[in-house]
C-alpha positions in Angstrom: -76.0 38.3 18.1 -76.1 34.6 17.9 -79.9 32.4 17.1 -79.0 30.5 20.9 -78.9 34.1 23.1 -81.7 36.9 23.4 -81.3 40.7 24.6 -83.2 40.9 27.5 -83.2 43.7 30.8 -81.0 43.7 33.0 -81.5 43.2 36.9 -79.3 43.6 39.5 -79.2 40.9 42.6 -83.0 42.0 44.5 -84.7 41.9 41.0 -84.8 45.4 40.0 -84.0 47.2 36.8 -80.4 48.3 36.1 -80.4 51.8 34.9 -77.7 52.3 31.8 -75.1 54.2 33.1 -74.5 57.9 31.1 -70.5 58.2 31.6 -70.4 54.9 29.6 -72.0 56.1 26.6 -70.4 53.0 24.2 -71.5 50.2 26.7 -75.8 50.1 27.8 -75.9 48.1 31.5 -79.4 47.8 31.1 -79.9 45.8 28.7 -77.6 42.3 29.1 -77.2 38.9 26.5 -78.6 35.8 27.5 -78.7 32.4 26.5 -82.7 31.7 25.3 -84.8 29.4 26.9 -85.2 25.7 25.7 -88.6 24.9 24.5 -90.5 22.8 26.5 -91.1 19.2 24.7 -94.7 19.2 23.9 -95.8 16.7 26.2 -95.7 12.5 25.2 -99.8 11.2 24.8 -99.9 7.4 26.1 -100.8 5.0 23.7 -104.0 4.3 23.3 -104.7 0.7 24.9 -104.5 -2.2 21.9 -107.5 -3.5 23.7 -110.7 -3.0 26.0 -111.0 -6.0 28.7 -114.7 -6.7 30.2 -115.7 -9.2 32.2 -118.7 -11.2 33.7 -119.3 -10.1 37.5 -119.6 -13.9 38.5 -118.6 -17.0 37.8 -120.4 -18.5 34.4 -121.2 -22.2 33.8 -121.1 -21.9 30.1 -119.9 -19.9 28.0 -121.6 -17.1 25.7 -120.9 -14.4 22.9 -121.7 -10.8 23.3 -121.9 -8.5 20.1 -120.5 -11.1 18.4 -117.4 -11.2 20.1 -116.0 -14.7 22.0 -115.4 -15.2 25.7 -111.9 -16.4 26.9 -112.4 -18.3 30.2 -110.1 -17.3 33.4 -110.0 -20.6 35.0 -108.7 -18.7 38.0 -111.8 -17.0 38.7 -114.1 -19.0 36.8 -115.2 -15.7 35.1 -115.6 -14.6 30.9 -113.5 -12.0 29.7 -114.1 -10.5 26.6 -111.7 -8.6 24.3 -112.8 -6.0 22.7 -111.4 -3.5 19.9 -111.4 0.3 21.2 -113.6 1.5 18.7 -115.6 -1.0 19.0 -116.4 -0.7 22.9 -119.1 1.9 22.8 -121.4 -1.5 20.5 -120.3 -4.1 23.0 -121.4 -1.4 25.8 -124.8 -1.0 24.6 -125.5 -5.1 24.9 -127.9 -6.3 27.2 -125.5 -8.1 29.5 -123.2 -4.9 29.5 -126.3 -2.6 30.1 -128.3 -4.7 33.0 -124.4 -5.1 34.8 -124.0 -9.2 33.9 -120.7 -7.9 32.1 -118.8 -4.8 33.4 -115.3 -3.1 32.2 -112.4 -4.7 33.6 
């Protein structure tokens, strides 16, 4: 038997057992060769995001560091936005601005 098929039971076209038939004693029916089934691909993880954004809720005059870490204006919005490393988010979260809602997670 080859490494790519399996010996499984046979079933005839409703789903049921076949029975081996005793007048063919060299041949058993119910039992049949099948090909095995593929292995499911374990599933792909997304990559973790290079960065975490937050931003200031409104607009701000001037700009000011949190934990350290520099603003980057949007002169769209006339918001900060602050870049932040992923293992470094839980810190930024526990500043002041971040805690009383002057920054929030973008």
């Amino acid at each position: 038997m080859n490494t790519k098929t399996i010996k499984r039971r046979a079933r005839t076209d409703t789903g049921h057992f076949k029975s081996d038939d005793p007048k063919t004693p060299d041949v058993n029916e119910a039992w049949e060769v099948a090909e095995k089934p593929k292995e499911k691909a374990a599933p792909v993880k997304a990559p973790e995001p290079e960065f975490v954004w937050f931003e200031s809720r409104n607009t701000e005059p001037s700009m000011f560091e949190v934990a350290g870490i520099s603003p980057i204006r949007n002169f769209s919005n006339g918001r900060l936005e602050y870049r932040v490393e992923p293992d470094d988010a839980d810190r930024f979260s526990q500043n002041h601005f971040v805690m009383n809602g002057r920054i929030v997670r973008k």
